[in-house]
ChimeraX commands (.cxc) that place a marker at each C-alpha (Angstrom):
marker #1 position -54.03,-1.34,63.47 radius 0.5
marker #1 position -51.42,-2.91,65.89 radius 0.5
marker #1 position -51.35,-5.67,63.65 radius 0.5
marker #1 position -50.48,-3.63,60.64 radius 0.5
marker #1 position -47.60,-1.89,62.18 radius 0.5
marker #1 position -46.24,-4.89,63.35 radius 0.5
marker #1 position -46.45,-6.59,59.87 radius 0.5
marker #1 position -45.13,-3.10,57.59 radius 0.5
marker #1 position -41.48,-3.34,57.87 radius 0.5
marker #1 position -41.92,-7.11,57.35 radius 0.5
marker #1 position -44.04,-5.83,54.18 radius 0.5
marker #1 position -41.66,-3.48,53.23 radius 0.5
marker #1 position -38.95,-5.55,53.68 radius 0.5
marker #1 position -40.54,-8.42,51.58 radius 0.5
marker #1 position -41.55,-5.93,48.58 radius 0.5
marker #1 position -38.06,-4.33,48.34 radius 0.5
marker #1 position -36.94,-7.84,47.94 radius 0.5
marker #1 position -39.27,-8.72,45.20 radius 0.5
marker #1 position -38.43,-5.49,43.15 radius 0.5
marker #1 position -34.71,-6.33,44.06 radius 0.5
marker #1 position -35.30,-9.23,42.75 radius 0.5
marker #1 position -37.06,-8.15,39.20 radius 0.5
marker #1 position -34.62,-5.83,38.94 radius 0.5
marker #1 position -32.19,-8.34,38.85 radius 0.5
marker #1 position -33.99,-10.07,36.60 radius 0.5
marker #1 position -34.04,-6.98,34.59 radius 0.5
marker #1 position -30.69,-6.37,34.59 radius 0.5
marker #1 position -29.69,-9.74,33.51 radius 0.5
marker #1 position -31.63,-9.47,30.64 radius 0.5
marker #1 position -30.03,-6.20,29.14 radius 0.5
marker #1 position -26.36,-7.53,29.95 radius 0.5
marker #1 position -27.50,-10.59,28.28 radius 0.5
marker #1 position -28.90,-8.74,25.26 radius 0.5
marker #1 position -26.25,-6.76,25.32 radius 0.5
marker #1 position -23.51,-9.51,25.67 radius 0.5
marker #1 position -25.08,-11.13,22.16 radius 0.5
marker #1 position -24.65,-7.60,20.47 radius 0.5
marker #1 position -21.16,-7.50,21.32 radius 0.5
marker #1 position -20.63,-11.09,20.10 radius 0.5
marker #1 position -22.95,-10.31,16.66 radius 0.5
marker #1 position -20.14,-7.19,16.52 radius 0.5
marker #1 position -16.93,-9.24,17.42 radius 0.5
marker #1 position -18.13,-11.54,14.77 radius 0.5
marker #1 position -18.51,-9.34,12.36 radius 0.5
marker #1 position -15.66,-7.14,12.91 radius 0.5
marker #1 position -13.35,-10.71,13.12 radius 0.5
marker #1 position -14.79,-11.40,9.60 radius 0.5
marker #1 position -14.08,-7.95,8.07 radius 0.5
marker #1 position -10.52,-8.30,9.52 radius 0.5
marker #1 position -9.82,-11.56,8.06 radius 0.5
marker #1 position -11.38,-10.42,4.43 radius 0.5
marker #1 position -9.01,-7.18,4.78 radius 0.5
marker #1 position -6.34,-9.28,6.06 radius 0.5
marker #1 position -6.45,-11.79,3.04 radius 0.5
marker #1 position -6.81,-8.91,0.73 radius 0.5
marker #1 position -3.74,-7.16,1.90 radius 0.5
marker #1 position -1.59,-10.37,1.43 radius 0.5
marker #1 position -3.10,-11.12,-2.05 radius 0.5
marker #1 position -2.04,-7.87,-3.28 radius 0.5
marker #1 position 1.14,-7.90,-1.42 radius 0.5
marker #1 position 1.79,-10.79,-3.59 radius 0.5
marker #1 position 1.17,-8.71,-6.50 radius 0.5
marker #1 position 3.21,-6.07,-5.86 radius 0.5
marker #1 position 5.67,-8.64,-4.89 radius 0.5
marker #1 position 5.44,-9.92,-8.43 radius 0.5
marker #1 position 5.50,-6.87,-9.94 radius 0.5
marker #1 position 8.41,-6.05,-8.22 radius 0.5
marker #1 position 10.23,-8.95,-10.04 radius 0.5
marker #1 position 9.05,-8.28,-13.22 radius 0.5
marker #1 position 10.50,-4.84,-12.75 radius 0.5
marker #1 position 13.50,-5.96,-11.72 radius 0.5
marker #1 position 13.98,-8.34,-14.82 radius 0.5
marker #1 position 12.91,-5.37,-17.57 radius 0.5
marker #1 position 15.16,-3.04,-15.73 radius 0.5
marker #1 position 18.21,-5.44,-16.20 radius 0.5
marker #1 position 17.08,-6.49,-19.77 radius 0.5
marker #1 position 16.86,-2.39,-20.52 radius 0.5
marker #1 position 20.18,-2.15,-18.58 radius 0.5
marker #1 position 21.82,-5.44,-20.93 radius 0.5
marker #1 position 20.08,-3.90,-24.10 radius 0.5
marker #1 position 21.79,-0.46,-23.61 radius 0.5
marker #1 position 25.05,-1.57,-22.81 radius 0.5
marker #1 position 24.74,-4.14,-26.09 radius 0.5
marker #1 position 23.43,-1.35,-28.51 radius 0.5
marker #1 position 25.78,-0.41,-31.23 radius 0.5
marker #1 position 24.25,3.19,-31.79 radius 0.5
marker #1 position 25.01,3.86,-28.17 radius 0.5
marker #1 position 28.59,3.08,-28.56 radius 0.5
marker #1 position 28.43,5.19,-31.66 radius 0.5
marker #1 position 26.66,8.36,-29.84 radius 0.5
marker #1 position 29.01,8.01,-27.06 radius 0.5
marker #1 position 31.99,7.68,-29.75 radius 0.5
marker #1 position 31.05,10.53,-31.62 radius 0.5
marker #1 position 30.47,12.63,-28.54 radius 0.5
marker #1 position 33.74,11.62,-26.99 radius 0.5
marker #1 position 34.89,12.57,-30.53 radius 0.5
marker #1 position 33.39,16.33,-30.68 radius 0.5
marker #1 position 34.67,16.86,-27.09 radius 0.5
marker #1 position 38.59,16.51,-28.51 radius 0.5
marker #1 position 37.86,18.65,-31.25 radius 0.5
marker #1 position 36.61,16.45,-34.18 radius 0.5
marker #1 position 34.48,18.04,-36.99 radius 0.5
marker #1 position 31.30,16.52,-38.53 radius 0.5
marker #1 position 32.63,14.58,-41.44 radius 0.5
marker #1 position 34.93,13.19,-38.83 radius 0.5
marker #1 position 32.48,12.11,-36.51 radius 0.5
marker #1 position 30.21,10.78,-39.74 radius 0.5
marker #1 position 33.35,8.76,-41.27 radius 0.5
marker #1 position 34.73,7.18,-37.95 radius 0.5
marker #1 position 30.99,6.44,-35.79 radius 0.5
marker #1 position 28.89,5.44,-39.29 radius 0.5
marker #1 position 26.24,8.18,-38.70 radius 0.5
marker #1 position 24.79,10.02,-41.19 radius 0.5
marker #1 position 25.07,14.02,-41.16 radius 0.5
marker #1 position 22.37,15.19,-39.46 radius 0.5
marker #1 position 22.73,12.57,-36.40 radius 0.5
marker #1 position 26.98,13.74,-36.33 radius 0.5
marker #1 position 25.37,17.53,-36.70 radius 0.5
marker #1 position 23.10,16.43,-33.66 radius 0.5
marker #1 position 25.53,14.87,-31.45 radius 0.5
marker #1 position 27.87,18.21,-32.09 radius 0.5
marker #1 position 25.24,20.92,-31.42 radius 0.5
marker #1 position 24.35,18.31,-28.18 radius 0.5
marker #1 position 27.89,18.52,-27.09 radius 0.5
marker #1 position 28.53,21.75,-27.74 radius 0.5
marker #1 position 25.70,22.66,-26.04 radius 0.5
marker #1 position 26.43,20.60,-22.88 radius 0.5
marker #1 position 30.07,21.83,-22.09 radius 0.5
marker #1 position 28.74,25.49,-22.95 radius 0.5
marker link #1:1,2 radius 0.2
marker link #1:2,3 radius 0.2
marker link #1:3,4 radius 0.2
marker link #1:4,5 radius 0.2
marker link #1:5,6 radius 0.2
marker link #1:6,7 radius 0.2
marker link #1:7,8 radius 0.2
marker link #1:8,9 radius 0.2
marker link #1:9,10 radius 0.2
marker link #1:10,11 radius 0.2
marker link #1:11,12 radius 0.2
marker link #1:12,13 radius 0.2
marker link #1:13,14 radius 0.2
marker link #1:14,15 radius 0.2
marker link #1:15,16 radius 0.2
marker link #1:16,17 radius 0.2
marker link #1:17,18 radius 0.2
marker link #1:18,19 radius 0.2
marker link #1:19,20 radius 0.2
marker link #1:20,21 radius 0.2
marker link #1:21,22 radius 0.2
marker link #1:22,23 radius 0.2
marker link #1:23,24 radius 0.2
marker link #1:24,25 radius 0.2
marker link #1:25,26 radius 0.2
marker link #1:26,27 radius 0.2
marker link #1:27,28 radius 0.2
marker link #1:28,29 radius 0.2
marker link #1:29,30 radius 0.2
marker link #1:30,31 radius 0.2
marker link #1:31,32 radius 0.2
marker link #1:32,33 radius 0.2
marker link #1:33,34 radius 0.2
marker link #1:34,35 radius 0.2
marker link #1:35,36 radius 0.2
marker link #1:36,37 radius 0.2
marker link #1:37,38 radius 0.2
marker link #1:38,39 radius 0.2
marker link #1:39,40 radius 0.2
marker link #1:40,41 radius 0.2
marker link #1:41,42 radius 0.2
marker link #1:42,43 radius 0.2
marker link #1:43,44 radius 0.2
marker link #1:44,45 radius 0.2
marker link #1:45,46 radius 0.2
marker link #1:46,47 radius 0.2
marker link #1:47,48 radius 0.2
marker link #1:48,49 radius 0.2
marker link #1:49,50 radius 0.2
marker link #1:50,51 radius 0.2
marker link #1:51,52 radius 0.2
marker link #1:52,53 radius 0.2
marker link #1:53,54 radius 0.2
marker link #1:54,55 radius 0.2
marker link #1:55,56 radius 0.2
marker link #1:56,57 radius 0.2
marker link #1:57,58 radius 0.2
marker link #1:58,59 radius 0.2
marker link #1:59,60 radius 0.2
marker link #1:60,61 radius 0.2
marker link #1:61,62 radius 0.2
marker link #1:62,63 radius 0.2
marker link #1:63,64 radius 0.2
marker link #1:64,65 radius 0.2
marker link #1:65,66 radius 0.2
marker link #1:66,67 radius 0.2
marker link #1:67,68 radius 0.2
marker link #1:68,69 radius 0.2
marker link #1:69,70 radius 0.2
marker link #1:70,71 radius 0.2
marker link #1:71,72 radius 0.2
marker link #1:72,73 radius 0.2
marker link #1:73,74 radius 0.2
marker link #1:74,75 radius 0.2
marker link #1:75,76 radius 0.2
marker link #1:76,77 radius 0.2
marker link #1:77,78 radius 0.2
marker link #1:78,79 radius 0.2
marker link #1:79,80 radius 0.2
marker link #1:80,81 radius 0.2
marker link #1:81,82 radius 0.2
marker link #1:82,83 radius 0.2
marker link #1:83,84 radius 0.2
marker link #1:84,85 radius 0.2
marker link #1:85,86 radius 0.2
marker link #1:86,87 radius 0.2
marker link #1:87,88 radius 0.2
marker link #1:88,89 radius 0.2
marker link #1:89,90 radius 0.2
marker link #1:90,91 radius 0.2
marker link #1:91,92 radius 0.2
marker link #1:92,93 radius 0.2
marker link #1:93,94 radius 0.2
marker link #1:94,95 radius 0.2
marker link #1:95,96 radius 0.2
marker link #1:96,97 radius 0.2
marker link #1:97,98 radius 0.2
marker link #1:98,99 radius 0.2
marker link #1:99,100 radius 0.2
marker link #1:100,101 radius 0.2
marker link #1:101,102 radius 0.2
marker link #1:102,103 radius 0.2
marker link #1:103,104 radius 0.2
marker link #1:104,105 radius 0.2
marker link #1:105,106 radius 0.2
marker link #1:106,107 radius 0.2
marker link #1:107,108 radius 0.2
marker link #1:108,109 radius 0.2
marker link #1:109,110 radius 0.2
marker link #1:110,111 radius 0.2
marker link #1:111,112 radius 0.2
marker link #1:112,113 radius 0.2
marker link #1:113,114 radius 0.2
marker link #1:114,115 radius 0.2
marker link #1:115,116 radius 0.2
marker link #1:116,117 radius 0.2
marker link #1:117,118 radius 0.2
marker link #1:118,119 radius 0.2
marker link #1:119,120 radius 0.2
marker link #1:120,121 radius 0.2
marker link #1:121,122 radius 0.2
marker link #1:122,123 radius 0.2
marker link #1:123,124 radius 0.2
marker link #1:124,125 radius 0.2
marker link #1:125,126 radius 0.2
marker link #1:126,127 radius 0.2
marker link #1:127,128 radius 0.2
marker link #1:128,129 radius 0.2
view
């Protein structure tokens, strides 16, 4: 019995090393497990960024585009208005009704027929009323 409680806190000590030690082991194993998870994840995540990433700019370029294209219909509108000889007829005639002019006045000096000069008058009239 001597013997035995001379070698227990060597035993002790000895078996709190060895589960120390598969605990370690243990432990190492989940971070490890765990440290490939995270990678997997980073992976993945790094792909779905640059997929996102690519699609933003691809349809930034688009709008981009479409921007331009705006911008060129806008000024061929703008150029088409400014060029239109019934504009500058409507505007005439409504300059026209605003000093006083009466319908056969505004159909003899613009070109339009009667019920556009009728239109453009009642319009007017309208407007400053």
């Amino acid at each position: 019995m001597a013997d035995w409680l001379d070698i227990a806190p060597w035993a002790l000590t000895a078996g709190s090393l060895i589960l120390l030690s598969v605990q370690a082991i243990l432990n190492r194993r989940r971070i490890q497990q765990l440290e490939n998870r995270f990678r997997e994840r980073l992976e993945t995540v790094g792909r779905e960024l640059h997929a996102t990433s690519s699609g933003s700019m691809g349809v930034g370029q688009r709008v981009i585009a479409c921007e331009r294209s705006l911008h060129e219909l806008r000024a061929a509108v703008d150029e088409m208005r400014q060029n239109d000889p019934l504009r500058i007829s409507y505007d005439e005639a409504s300059r026209l009704v605003d000093l006083g002019a009466d319908i056969d006045d505004l159909m003899n000096t613009c070109g339009i027929s009667r019920p556009e000069a009728e239109l453009v008058s009642a319009l007017r009239r309208r407007q400053v009323a």
